[in-house]
C-alpha positions as CSV (number, residue, x, y, z in Angstrom):
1,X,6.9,56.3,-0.6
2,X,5.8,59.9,-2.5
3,X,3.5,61.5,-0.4
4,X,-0.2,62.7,-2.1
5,X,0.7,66.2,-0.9
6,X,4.1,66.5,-2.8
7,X,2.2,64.9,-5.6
8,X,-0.5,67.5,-5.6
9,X,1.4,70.2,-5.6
10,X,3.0,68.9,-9.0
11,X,-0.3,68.0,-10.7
12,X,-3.1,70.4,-13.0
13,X,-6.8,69.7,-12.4
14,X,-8.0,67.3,-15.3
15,X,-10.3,68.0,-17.8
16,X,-13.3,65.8,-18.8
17,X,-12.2,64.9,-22.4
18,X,-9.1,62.6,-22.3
19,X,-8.9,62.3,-18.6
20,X,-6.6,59.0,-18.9
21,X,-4.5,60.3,-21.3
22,X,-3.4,63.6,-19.5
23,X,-3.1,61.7,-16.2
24,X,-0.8,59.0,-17.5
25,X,0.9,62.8,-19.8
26,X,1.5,63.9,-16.0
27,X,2.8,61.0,-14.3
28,X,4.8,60.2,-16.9
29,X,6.2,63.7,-16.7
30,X,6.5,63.2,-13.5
31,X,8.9,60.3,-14.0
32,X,10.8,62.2,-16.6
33,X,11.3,65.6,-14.1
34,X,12.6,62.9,-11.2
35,X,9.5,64.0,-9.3
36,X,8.9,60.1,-9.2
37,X,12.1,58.1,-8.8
38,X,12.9,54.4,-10.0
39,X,12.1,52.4,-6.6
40,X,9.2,54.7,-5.9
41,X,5.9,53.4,-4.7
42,X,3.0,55.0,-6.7
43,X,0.3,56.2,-4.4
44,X,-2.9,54.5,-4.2
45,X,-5.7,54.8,-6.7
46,X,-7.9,56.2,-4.2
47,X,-5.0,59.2,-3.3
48,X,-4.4,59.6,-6.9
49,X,-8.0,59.7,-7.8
50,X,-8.4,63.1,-5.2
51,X,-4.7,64.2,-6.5
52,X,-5.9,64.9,-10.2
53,X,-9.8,65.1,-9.6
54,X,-10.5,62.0,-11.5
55,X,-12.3,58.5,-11.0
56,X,-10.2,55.7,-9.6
57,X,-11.3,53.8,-13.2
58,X,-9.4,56.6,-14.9
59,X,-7.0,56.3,-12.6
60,X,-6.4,52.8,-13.3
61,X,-6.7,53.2,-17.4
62,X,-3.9,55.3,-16.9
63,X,-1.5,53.1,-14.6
64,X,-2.6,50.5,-17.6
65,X,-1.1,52.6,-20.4
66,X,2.0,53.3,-18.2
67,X,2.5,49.7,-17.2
68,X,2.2,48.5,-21.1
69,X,5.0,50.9,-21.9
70,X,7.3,49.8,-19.4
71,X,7.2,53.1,-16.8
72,X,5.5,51.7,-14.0
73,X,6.1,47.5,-12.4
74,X,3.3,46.0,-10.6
75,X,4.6,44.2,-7.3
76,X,1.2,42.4,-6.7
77,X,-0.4,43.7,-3.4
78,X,3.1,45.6,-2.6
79,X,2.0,47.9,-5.2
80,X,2.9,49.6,-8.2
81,X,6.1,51.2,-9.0
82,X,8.1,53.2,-11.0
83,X,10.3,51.4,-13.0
84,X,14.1,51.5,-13.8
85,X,14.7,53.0,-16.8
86,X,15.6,50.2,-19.7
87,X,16.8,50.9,-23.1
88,X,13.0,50.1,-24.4
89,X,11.4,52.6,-22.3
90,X,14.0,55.1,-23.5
91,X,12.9,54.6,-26.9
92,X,9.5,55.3,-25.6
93,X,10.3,58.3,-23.9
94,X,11.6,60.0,-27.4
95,X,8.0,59.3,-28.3
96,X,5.9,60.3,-25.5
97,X,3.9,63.0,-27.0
98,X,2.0,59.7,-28.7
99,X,0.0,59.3,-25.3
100,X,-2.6,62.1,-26.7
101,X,-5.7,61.7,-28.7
102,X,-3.4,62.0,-32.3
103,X,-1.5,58.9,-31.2
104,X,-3.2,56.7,-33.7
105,X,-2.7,59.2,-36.5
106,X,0.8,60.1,-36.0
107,X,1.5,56.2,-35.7
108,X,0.1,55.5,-39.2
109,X,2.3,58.6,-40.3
110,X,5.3,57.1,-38.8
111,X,4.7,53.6,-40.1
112,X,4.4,55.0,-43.5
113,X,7.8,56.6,-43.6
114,X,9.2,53.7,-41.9
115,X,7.5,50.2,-43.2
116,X,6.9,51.7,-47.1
117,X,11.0,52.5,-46.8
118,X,11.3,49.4,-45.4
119,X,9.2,47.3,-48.2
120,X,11.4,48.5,-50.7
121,X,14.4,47.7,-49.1
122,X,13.2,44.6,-48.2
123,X,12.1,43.5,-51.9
124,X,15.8,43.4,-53.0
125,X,17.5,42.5,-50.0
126,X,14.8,39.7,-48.5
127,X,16.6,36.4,-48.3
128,X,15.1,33.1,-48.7
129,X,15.3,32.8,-44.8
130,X,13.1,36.3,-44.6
131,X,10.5,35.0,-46.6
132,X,10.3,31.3,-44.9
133,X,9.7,33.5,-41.4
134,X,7.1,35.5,-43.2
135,X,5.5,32.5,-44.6
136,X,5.4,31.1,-40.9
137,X,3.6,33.6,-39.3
138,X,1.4,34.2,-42.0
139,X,0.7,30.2,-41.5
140,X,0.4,30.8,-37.5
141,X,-2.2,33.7,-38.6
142,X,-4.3,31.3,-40.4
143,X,-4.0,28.9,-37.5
144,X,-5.4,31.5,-34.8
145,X,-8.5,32.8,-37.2
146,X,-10.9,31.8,-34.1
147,X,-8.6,33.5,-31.6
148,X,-8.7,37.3,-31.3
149,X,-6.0,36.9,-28.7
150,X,-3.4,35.2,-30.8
151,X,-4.3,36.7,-34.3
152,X,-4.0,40.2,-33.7
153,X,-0.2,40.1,-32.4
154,X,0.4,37.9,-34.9
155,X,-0.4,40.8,-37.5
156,X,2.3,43.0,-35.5
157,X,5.2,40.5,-35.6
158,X,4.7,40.3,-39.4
159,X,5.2,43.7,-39.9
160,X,8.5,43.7,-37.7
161,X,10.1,40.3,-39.5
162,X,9.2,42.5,-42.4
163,X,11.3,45.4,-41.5
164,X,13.9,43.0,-40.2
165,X,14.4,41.5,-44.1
166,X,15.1,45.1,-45.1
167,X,18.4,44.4,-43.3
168,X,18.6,48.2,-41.9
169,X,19.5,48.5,-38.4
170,X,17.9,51.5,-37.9
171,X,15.1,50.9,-39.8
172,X,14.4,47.8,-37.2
173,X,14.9,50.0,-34.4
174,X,12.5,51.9,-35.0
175,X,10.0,49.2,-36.1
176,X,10.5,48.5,-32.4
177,X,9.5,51.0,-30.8
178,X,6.1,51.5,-33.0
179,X,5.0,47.8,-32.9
180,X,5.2,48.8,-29.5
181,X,2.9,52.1,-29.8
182,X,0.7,49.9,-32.3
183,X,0.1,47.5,-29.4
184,X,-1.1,49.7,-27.1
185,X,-2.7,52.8,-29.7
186,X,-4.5,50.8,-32.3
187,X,-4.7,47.1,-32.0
188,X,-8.0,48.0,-29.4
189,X,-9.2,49.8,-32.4
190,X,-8.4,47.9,-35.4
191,X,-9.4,44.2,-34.0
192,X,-12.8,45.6,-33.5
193,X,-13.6,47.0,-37.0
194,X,-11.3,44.6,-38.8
195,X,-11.8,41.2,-40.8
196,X,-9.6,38.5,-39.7
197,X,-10.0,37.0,-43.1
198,X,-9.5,40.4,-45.0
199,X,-6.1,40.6,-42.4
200,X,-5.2,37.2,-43.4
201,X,-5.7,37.8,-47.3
202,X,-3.3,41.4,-47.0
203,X,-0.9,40.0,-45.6
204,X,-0.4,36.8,-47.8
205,X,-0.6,39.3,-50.8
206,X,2.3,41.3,-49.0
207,X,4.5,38.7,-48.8
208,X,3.9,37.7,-52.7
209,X,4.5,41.3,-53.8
210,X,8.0,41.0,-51.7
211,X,8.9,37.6,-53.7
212,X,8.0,39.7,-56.8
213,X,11.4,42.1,-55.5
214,X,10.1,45.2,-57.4
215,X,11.3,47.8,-54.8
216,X,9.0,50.2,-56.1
217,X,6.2,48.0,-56.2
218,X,6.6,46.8,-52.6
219,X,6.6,50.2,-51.3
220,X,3.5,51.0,-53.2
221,X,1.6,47.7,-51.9
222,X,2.6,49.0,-48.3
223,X,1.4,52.3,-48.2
224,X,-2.3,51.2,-50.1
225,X,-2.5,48.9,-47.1
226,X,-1.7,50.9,-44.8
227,X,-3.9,54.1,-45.8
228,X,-6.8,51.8,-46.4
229,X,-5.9,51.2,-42.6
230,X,-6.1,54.4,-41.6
231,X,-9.8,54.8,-44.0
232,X,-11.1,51.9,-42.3
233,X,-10.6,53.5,-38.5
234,X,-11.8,56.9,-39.3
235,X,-14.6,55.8,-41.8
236,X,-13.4,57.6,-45.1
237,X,-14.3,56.2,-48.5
238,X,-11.6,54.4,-50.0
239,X,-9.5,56.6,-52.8
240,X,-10.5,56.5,-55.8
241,X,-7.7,55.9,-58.6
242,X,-5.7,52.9,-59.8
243,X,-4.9,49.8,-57.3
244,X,-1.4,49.4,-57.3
245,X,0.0,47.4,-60.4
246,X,-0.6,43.2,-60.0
247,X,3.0,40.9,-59.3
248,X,2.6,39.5,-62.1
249,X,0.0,38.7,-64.9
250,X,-1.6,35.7,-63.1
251,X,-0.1,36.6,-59.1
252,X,-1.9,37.9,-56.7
253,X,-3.2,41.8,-56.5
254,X,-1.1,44.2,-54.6
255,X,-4.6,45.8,-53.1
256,X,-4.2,42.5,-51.2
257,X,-0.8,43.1,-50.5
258,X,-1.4,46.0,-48.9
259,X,1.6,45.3,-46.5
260,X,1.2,44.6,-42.3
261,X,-1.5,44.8,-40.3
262,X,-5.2,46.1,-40.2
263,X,-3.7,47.0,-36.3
264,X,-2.0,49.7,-38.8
């Protein structure tokens, strides 16, 4: 088990502002340097509490953050631990820096080079098989309206069976890894300022642009959606300018087509 003075000595004093953040930064880094080995027992949240000068309630926001992400395994009243490294919390690693304050931002950056590529790829190369498993979730979606629980992750598995009918193999690796990042980073945010309904009605619209198979209308639908995302968690008025062009003369409007998930 790691002692709290070998700990100590490998820890800074935490500031006020983002106190959960930088401690799960640090133990993580920890992790990283081989200060904290796979196997290891993590101290208690009382010794890590004195360790880094925080509350044991920051102390636990951060184990929470960890454990989402796959670093740390809780053993039940053994303990926690630190994890063995998987191929999932490799990918994590390469995007650790996401654990500040900018996480939510640099997530709706990296969702718009990734998804919008991925709409237009998806919009000539989405087979009838794609579609059908879009149309299923977007049917479980309707289903779980009354359940916060069930919807919101709902909205995240769209947006990945969407990248998967782009039929890129990198392009769903890295959809991976940020449903991943959107799971912990924004779905907290976005299920509290965002209409189910208005969720529902985007993504149905998304899948319509996609039977459309305009690349370059696809990719347009996405990145509306997605910066009227981004407007609705920092308050911005939306943009003001054209919508993006309708599928068709009587289908659907692509400002409802906005692509995935209000959690992005």
């Amino acid at each position: 088990m790691t002692e709290v003075p070998r700990l100590a000595d490998s820890v800074r004093t935490i500031e006020v502002n983002s106190a959960a953040h930088q401690v799960a930064a640090q133990i993580f880094g920890l992790i990283r340097d081989g200060v904290l080995k796979a196997g290891d027992s993590l101290p208690s949240e009382a010794e890590l509490a004195t360790a880094f000068g925080v509350g044991r309630s920051t102390i636990r926001e951060a184990k929470g953050a960890l454990l989402a992400r796959g670093f740390l395994v809780s053993r039940g009243k053994r303990g926690t631990f630190v994890a063995s490294p998987t191929a999932e919390s490799l990918d994590v690693e390469m995007l650790a820096h996401l654990l500040s304050d900018e996480a939510i931002h640099d997530i709706y950056e990296a969702r718009q080079i990734v998804e919008v590529g991925a709409a237009r790829l998806a919009a000539a190369r989405a087979r009838p098989e794609d579609l059908h498993a879009l149309d299923r979730i977007i049917g479980s979606m309707e289903r779980a309206l009354p359940d916060d629980e069930t919807f919101w992750p709902l909205t995240v598995e769209f947006h990945r069976q969407l990248v998967r009918a782009s039929h890129n193999r990198t392009l769903i690796s890295l959809s991976q890894v940020i449903s991943r990042l959107v799971m912990v980073h924004q779905m907290p945010v976005y299920r509290s300022i965002v209409d189910k309904g208005e969720a529902l009605s985007e993504h149905r619209g998304l899948v319509e642009v996609l039977r459309v198979g305009d690349p370059e209308q696809a990719g347009t639908a996405m990145a509306h959606h997605l910066d009227q995302s981004d407007q609705r968690r920092t308050g911005a008025p939306e943009p003001s300018g054209e919508a993006p062009a309708q599928a068709d003369a009587s289908g659907p409007d692509p400002t409802d087509a906005r692509g995935p998930e209000p959690v992005a």
